[in-house]
Backbone as ProteinMPNN parsed JSONL, in Angstrom:
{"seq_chain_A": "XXXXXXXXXXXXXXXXXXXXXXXXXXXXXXXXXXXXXXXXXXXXXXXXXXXXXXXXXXXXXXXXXXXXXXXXXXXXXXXXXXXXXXXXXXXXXXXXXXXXXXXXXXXXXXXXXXXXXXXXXXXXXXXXXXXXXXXXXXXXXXXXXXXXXXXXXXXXXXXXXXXXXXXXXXXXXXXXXXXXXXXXXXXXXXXXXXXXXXXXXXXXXXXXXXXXXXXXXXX", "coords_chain_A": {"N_chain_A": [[132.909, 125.257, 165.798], [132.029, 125.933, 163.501], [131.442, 124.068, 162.054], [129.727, 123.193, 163.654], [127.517, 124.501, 163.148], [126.621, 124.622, 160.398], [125.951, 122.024, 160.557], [123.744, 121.906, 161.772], [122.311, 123.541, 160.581], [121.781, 122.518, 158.137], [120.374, 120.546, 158.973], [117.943, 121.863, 159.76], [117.357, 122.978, 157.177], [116.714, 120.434, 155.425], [114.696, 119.789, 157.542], [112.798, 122.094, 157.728], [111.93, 121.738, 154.816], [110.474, 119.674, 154.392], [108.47, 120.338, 156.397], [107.563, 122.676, 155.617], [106.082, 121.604, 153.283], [104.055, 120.284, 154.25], [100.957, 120.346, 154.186], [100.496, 120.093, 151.568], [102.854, 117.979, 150.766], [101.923, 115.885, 152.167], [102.408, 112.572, 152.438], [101.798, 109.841, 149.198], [100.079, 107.139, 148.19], [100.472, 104.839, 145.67], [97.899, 104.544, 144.52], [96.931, 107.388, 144.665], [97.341, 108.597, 142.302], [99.309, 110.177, 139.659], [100.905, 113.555, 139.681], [100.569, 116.387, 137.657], [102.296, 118.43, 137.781], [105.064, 119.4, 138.496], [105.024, 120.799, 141.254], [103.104, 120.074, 142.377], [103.41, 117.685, 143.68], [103.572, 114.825, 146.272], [105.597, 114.353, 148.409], [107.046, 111.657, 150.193], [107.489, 111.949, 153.709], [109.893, 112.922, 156.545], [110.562, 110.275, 158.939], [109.452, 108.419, 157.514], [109.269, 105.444, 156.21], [111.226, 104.111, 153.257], [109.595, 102.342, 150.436], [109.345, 99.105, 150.166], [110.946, 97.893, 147.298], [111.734, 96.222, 143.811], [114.504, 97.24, 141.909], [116.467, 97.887, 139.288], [119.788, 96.692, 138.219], [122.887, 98.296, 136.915], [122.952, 95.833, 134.9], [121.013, 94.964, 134.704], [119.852, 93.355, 136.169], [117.536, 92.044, 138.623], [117.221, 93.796, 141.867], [116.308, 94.344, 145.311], [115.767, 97.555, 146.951], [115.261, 97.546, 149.786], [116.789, 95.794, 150.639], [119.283, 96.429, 149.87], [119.884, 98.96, 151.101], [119.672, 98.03, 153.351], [122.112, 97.091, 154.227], [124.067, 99.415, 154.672], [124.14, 102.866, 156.501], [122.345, 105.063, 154.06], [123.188, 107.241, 151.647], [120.475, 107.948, 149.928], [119.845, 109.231, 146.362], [117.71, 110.5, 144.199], [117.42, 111.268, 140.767], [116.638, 112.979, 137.522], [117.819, 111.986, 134.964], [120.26, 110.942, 133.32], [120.797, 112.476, 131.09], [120.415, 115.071, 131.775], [121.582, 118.324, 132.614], [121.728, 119.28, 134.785], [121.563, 117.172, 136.723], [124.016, 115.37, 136.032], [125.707, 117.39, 136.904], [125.264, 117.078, 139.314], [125.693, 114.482, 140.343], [128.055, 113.98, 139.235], [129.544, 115.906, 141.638], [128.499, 114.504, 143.761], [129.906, 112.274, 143.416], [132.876, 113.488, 144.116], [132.777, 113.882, 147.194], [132.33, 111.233, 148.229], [134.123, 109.988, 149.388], [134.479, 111.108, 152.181], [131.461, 110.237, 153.038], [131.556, 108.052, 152.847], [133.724, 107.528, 154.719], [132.327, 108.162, 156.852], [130.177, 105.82, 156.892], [128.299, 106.006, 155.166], [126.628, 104.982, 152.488], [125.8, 105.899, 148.733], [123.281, 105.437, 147.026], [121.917, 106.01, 143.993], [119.255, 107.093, 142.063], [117.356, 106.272, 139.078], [115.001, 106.982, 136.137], [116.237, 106.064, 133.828], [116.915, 103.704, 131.699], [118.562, 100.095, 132.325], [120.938, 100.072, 130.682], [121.333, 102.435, 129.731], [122.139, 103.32, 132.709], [124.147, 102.044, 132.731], [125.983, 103.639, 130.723], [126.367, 105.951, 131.927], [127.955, 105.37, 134.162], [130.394, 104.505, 132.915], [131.076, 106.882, 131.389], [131.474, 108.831, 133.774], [133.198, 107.733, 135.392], [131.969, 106.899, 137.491], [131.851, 105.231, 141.319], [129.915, 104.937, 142.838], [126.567, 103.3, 143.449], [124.812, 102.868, 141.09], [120.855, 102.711, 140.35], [118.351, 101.502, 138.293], [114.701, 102.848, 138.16], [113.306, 101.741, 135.97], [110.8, 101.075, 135.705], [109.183, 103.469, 136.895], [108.449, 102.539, 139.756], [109.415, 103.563, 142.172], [109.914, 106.176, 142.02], [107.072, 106.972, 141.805], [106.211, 105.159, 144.485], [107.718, 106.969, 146.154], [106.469, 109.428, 146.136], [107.208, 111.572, 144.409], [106.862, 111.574, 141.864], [105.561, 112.781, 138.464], [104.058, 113.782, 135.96], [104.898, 115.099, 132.387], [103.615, 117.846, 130.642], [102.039, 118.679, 127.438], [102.854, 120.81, 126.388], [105.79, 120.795, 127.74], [106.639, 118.179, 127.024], [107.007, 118.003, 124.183], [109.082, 120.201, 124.157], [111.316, 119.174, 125.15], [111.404, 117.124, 122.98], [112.139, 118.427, 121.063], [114.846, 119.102, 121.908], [115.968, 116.79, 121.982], [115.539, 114.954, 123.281], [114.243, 112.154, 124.59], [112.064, 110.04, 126.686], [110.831, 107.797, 126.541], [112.019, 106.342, 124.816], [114.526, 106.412, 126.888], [113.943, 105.407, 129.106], [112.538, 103.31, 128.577], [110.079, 102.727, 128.366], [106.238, 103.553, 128.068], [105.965, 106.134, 129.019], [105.58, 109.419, 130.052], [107.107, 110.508, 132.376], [108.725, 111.828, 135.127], [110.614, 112.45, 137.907], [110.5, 114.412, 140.578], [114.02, 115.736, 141.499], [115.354, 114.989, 144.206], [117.053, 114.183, 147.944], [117.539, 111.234, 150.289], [118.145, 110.783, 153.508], [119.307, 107.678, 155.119], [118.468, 105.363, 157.202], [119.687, 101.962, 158.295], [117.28, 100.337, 158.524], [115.334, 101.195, 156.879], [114.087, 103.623, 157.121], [113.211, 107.205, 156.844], [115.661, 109.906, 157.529], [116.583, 112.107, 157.414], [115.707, 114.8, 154.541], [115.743, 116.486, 151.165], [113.891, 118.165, 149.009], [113.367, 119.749, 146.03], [110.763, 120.823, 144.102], [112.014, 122.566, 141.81], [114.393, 121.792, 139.333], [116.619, 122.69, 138.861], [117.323, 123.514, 141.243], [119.537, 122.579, 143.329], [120.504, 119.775, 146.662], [123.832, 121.764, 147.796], [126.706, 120.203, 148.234], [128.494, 120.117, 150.543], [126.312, 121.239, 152.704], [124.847, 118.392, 152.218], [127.07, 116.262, 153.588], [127.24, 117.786, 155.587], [125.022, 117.305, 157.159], [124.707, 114.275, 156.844], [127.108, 114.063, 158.824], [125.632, 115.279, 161.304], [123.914, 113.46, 161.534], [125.477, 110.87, 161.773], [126.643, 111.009, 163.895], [124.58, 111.223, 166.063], [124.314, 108.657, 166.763]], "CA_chain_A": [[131.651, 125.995, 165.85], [131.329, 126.447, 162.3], [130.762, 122.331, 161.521], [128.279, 122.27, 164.133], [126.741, 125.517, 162.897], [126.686, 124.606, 159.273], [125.104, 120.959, 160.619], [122.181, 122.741, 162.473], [121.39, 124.636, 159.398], [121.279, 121.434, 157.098], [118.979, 119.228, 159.455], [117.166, 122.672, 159.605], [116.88, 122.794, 155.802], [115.394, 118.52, 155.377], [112.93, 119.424, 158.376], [111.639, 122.831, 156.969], [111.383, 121.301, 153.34], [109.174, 118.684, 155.222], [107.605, 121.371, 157.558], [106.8, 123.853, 155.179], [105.024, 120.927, 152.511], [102.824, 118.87, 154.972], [99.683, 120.544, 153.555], [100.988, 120.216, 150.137], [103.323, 117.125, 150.186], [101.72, 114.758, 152.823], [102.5, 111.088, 151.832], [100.959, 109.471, 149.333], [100.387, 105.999, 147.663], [100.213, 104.937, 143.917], [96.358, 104.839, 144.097], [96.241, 108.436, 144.464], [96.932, 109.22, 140.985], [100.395, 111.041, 139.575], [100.028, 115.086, 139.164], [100.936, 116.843, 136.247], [103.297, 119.555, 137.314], [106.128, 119.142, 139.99], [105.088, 121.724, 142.213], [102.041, 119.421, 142.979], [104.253, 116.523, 143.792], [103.494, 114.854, 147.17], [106.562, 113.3, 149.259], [106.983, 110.729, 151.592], [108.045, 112.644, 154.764], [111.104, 112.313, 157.242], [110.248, 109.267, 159.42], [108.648, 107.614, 156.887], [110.04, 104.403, 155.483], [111.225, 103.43, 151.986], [108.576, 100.895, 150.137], [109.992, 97.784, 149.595], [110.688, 97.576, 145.794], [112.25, 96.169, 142.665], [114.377, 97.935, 140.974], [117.365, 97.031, 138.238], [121.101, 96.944, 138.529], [123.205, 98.066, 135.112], [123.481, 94.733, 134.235], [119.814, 94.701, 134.158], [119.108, 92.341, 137.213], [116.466, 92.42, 139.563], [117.69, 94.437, 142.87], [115.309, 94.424, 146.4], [115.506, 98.187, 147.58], [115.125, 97.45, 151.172], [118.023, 94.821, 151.036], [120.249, 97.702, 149.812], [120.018, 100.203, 152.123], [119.729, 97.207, 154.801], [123.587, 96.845, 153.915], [124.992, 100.131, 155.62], [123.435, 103.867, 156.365], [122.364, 105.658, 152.875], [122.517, 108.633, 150.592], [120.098, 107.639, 148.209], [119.55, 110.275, 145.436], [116.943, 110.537, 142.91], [117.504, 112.073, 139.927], [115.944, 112.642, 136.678], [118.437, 110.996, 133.885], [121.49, 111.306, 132.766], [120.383, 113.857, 129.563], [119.827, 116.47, 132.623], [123.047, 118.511, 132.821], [122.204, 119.622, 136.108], [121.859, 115.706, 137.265], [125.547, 115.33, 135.605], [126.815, 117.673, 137.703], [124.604, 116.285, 140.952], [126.538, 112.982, 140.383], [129.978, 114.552, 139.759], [129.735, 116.1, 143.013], [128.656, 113.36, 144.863], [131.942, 111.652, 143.122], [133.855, 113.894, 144.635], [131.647, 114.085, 148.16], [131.9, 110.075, 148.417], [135.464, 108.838, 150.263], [133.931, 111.743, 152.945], [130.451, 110.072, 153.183], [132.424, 106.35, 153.123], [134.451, 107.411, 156.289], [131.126, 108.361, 158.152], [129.283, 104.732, 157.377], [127.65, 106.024, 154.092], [127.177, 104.178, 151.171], [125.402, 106.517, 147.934], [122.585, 104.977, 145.629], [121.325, 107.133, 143.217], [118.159, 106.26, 141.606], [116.743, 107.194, 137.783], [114.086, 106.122, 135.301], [116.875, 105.859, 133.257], [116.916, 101.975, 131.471], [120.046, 99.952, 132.862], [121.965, 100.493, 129.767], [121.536, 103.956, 129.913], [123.073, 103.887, 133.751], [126.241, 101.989, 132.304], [126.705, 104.572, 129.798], [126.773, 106.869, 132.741], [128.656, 105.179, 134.936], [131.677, 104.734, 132.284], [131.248, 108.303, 131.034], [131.567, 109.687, 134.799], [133.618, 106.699, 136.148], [131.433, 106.913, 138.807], [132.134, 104.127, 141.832], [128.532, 104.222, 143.904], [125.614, 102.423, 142.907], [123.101, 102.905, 140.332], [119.702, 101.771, 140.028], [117.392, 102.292, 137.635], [113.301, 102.883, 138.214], [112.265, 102.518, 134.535], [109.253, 101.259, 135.766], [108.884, 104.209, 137.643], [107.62, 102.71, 140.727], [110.303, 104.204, 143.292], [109.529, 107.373, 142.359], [105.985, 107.238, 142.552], [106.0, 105.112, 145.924], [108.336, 108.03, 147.093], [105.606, 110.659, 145.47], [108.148, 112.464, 143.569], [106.7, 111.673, 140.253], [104.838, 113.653, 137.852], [103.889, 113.581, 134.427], [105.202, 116.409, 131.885], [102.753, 118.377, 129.916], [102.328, 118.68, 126.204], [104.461, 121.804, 126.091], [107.208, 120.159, 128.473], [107.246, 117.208, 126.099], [107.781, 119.246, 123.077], [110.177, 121.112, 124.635], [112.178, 117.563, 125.378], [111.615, 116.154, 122.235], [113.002, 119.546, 119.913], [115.95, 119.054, 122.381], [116.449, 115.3, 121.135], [115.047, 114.139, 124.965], [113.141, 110.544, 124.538], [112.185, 109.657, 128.08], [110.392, 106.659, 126.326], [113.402, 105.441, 124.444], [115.666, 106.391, 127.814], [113.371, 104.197, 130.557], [111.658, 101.41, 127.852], [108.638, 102.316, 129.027], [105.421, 104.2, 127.489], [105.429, 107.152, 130.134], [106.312, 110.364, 129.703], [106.784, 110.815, 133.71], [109.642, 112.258, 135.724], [110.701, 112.951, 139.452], [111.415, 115.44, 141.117], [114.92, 115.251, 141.965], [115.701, 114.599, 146.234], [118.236, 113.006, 148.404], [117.258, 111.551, 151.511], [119.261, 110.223, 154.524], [118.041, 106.363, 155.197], [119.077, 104.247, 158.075], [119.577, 100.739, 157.73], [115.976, 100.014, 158.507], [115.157, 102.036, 155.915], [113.943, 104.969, 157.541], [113.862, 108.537, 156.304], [116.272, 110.438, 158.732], [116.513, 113.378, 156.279], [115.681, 114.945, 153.531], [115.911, 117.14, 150.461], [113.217, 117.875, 147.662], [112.741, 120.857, 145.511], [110.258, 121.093, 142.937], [112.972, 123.368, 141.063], [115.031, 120.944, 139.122], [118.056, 123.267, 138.698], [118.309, 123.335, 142.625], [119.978, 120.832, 143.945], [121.535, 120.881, 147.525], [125.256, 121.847, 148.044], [127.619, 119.212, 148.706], [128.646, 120.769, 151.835], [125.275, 120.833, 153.17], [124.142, 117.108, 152.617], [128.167, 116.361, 154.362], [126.874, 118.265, 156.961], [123.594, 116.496, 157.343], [125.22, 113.312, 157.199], [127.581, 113.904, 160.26], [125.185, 115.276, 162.212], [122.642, 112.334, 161.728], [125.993, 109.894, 161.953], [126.951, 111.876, 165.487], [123.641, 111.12, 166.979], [124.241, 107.133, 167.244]], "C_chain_A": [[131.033, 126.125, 164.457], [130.761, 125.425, 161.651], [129.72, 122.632, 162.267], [127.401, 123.419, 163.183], [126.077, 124.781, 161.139], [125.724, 122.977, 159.566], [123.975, 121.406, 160.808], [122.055, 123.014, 160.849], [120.98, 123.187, 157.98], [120.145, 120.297, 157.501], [117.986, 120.725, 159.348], [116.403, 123.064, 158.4], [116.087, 121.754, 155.536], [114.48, 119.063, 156.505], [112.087, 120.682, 157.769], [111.212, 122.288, 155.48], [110.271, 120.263, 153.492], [107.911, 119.352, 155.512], [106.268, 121.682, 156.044], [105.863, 123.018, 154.032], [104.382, 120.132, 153.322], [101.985, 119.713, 154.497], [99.496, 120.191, 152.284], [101.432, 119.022, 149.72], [102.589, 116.188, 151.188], [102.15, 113.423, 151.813], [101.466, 110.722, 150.938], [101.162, 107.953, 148.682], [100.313, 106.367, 146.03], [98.652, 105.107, 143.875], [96.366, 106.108, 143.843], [96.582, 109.282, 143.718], [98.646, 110.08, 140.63], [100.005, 112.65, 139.235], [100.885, 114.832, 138.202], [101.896, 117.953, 136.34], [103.858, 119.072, 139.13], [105.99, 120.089, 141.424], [103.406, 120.642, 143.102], [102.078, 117.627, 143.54], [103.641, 116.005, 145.606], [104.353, 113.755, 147.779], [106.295, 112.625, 150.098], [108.198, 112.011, 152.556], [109.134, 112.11, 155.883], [110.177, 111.335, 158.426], [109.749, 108.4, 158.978], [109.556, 105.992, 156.054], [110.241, 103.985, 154.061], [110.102, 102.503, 151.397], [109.927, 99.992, 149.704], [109.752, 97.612, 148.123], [111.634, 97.111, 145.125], [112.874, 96.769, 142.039], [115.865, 97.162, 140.295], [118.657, 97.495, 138.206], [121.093, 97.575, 136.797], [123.153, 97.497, 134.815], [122.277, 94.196, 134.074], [119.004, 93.758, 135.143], [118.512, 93.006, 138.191], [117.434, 93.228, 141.264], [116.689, 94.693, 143.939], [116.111, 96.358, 146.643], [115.866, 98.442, 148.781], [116.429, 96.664, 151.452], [119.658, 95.798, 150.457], [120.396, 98.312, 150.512], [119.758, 99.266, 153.957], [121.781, 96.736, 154.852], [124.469, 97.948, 154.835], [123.382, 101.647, 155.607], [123.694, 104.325, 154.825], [121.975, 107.155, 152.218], [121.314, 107.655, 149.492], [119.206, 109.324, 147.645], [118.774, 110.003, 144.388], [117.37, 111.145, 142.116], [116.828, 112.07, 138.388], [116.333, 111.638, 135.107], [119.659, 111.584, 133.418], [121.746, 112.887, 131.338], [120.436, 114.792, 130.625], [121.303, 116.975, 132.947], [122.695, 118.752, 134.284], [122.252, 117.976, 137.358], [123.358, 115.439, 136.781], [126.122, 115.936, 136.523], [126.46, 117.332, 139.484], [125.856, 115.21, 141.057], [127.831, 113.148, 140.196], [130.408, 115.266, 141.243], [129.424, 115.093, 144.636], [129.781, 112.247, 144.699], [133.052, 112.229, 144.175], [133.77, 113.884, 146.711], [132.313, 112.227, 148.921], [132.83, 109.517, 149.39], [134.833, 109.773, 152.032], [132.877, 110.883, 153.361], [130.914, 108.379, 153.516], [132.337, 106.483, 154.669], [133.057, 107.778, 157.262], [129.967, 107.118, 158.139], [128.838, 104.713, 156.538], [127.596, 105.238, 153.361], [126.018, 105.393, 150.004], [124.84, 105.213, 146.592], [121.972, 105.887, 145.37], [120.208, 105.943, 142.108], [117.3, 106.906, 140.094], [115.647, 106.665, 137.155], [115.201, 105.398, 134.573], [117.063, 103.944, 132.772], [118.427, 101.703, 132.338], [120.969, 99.822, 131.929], [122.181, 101.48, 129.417], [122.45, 104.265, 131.445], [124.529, 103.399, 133.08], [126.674, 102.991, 131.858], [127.068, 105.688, 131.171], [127.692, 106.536, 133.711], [130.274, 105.12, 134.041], [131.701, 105.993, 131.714], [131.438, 109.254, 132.597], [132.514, 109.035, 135.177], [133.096, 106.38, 137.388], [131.711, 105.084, 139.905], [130.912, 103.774, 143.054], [127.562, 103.644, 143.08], [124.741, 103.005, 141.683], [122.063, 102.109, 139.855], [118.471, 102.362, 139.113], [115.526, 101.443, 137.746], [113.404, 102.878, 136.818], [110.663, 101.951, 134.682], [108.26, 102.017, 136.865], [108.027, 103.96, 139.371], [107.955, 103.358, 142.092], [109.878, 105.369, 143.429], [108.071, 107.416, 142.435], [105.448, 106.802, 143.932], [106.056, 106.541, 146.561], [107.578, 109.686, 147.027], [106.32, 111.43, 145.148], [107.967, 112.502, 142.213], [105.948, 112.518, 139.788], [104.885, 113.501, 136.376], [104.035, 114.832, 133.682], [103.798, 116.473, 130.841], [102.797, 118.212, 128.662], [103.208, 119.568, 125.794], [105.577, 121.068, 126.994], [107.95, 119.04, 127.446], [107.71, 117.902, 124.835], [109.092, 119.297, 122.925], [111.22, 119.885, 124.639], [112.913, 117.374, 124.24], [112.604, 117.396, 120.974], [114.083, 119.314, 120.564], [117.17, 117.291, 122.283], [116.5, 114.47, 122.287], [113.906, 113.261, 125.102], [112.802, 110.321, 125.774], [111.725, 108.225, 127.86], [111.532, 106.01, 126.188], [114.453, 105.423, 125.55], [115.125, 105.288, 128.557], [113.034, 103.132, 129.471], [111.03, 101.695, 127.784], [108.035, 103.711, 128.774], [105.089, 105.167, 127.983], [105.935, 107.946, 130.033], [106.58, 110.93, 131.324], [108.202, 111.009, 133.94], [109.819, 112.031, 137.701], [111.265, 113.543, 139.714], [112.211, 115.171, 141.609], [115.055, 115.421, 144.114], [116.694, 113.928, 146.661], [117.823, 113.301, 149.728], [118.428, 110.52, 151.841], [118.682, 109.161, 155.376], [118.898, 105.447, 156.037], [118.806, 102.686, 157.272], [118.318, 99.659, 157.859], [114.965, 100.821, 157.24], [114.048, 103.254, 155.684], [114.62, 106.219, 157.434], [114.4, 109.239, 157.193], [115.86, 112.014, 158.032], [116.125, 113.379, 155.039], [115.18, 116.485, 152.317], [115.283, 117.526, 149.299], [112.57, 119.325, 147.18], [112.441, 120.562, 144.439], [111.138, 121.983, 141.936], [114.058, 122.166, 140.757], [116.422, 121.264, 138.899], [118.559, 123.5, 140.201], [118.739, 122.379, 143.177], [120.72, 120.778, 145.502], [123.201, 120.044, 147.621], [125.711, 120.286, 148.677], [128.126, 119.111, 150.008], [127.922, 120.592, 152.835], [124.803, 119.258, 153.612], [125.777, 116.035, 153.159], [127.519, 116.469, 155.709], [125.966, 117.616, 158.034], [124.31, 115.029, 158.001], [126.403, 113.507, 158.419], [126.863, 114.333, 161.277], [124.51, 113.782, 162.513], [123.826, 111.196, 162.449], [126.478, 109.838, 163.733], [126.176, 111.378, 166.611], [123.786, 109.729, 167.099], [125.101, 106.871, 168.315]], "O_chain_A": [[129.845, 126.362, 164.24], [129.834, 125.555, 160.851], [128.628, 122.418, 161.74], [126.537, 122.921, 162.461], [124.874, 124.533, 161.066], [124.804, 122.772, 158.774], [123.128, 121.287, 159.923], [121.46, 122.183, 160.163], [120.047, 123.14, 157.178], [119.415, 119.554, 156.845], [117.039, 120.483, 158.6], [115.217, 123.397, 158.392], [114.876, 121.924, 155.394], [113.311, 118.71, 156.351], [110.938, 120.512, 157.364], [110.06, 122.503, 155.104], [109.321, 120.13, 152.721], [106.765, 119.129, 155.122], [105.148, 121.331, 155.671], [104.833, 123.624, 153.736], [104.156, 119.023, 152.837], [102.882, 120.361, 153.957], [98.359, 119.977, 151.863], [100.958, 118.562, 148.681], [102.859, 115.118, 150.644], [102.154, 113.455, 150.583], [100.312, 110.974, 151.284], [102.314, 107.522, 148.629], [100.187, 107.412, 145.392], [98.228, 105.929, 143.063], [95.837, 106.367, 142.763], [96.414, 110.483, 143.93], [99.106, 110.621, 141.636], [98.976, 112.949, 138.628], [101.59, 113.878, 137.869], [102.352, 118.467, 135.319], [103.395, 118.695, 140.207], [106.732, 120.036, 142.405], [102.968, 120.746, 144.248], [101.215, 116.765, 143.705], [103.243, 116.981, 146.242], [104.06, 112.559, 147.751], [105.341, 112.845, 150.843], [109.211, 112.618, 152.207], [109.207, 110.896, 156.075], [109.07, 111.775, 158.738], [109.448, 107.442, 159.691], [110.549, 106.085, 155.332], [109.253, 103.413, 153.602], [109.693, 101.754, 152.284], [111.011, 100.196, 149.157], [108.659, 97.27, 147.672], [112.719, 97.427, 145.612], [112.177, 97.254, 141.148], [116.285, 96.083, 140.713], [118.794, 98.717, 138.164], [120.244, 97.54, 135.906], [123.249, 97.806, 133.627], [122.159, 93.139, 133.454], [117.821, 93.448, 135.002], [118.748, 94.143, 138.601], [118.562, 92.753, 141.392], [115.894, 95.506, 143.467], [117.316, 96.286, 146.404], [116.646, 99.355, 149.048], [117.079, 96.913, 152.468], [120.829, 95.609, 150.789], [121.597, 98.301, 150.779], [119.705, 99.673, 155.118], [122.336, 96.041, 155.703], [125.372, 97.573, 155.583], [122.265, 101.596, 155.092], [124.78, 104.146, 154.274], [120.973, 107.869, 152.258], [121.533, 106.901, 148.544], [118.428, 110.109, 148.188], [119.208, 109.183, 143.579], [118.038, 112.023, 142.663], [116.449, 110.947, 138.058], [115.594, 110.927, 134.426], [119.82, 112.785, 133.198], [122.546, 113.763, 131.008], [120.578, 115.846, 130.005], [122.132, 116.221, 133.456], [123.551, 118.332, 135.063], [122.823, 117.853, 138.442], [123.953, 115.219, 137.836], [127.028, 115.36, 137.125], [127.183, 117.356, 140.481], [126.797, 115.286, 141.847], [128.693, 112.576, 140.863], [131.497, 115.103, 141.793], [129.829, 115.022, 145.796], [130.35, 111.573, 145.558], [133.853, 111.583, 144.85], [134.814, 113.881, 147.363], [132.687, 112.182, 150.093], [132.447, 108.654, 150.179], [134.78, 109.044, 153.023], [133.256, 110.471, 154.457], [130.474, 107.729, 154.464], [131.571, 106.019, 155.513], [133.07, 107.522, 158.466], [129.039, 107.122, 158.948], [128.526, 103.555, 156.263], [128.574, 104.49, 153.353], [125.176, 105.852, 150.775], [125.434, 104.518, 145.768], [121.448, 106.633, 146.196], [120.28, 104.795, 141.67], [116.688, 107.973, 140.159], [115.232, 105.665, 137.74], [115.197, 104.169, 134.638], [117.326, 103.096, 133.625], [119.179, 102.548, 132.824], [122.033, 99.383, 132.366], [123.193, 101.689, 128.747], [123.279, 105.174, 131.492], [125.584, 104.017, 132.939], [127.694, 103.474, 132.351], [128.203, 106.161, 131.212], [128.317, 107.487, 134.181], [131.239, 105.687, 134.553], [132.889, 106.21, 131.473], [131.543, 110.469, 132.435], [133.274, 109.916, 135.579], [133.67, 105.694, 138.234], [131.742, 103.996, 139.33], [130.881, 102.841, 143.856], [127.846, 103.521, 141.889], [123.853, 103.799, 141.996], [122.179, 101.102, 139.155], [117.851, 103.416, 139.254], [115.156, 100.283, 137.564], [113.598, 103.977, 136.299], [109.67, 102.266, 134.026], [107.235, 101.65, 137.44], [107.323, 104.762, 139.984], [107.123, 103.646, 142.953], [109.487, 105.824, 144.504], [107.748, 108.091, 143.412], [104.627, 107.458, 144.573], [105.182, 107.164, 147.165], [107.929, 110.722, 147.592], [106.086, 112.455, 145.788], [108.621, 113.195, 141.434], [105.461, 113.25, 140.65], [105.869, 113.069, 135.777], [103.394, 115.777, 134.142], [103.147, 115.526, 130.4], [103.727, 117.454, 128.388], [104.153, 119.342, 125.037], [106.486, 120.82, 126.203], [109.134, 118.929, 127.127], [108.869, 118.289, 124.681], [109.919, 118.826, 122.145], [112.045, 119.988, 123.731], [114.132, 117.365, 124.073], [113.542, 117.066, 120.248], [114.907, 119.214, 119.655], [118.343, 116.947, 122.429], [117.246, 113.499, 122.407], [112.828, 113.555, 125.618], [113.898, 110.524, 126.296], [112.04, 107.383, 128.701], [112.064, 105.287, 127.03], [115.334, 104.574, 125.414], [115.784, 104.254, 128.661], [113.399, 101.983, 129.719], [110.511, 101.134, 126.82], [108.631, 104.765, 128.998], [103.944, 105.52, 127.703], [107.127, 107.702, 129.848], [106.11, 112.061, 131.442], [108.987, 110.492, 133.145], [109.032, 111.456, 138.453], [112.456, 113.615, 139.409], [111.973, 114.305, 142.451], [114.581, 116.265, 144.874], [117.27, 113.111, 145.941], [117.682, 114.368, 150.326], [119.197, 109.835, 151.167], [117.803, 109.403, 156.203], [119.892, 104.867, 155.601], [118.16, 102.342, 156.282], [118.317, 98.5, 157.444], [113.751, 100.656, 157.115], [113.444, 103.671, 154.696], [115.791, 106.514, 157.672], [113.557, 109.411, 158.074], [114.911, 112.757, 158.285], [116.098, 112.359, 154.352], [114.386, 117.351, 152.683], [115.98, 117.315, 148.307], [111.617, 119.905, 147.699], [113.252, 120.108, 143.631], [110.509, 121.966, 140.879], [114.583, 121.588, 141.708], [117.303, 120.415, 138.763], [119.744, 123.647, 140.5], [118.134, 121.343, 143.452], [121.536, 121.68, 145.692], [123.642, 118.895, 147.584], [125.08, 119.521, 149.407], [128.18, 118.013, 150.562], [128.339, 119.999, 153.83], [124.499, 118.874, 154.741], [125.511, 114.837, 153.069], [127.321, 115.639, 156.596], [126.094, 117.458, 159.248], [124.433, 114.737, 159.19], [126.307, 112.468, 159.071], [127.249, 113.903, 162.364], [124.623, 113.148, 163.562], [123.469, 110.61, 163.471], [126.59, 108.878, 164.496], [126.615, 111.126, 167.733], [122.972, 109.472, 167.985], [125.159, 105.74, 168.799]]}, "name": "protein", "num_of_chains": 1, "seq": "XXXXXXXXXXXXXXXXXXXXXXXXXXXXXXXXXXXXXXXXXXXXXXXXXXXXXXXXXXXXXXXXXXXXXXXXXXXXXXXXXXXXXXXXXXXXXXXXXXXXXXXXXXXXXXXXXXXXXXXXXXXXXXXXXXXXXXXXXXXXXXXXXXXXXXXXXXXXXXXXXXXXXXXXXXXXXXXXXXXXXXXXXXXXXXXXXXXXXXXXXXXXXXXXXXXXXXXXXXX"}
């Protein structure tokens, strides 16, 4: 009673975080411009499909997107870069999270601006054993409307803290995403999902567990 209970309440969490932004997050494309503060972010919504994109292994090679997550069902996780302690400990818990998420069909890509010599460093400093891919040319996260561009005080604030986002991605943009983790069949449809403008929340381990056996239950 208490798995199913604890499932209910996590598909209940991805559909109100949906719910409660359709005025706010509707879908959108790259035409319609990146905001400037994360609370004005606008997601792609549950049923909605991945874009088909590009993005770069560690080793720096080209990677399809769609041909990833056409491989098995997926966590994929956004996050903002390795410098973010609370992304450090996102990705240590999905370390620990992962032989769990295996046995139910899972597979876990996590997705950053981060260049792909910045994910190595993270992957041998965590030992991490799921995927990483890195957006540095941010187009994942803005397909997925999770991007946003930091302010002049935000950058500042970064750069007194010794936080390059240029020198981390390559690339001339001072842009972010809000961190999320959705739940992506092998068509690469959004089943679930998870996105708070608050970059220190992240959800429980427990929770997106939970999520994932319900969703795996229903086949």
């Amino acid at each position: 009673m208490a798995v199913r209970t604890l499932a209910a309440c996590a598909l209940a969490i991805g559909l109100a975080i949906a719910l409660t932004g359709c005025s706010r997050f509707q879908g959108k494309g790259r035409d319609a411009g990146v905001p400037t503060k994360a609370t004005a972010i606008r997601p792609v919504l549950i049923g909605s499909t991945v874009p088909t994109l590009v993005l770069f292994t560690p080793d720096a090679k080209q990677a399809s997107l769609s041909s990833v997550l056409a491989a098995k069902p997926t966590v994929l996780v956004v996050y903002r870069g390795n410098w973010c302690l609370y992304c450090q400990k996102q990705l240590a818990d999905l370390q620990k999270i992962e032989p769990n998420l295996l046995a139910l069909g899972y597979q876990i890509v996590a997705v950053s601006p981060d260049s792909p010599a910045e994910l190595k460093k993270t992957i041998q400093a965590r030992a991490l054993n799921y995927q990483l891919l890195s957006d540095r040319q941010h187009r994942a996260i803005e397909a997925l409307g999770l991007a946003y561009y930091l302010d002049s005080e935000s950058r500042s604030e970064m750069e007194r803290e010794g936080v390059n986002l240029e020198a981390l991605s390559g690339q001339p943009q001072w842009m972010l995403p809000v961190p999320a983790v959705f739940l992506v069949d092998t068509s690469g449809r959004i089943r679930w999902e998870y996105v708070n403008p608050d970059y220190r929340e992240r959800v429980p381990p427990e929770v997106l567990l939970a999520a994932a056996k319900a969703l795996a239950e229903k086949k």
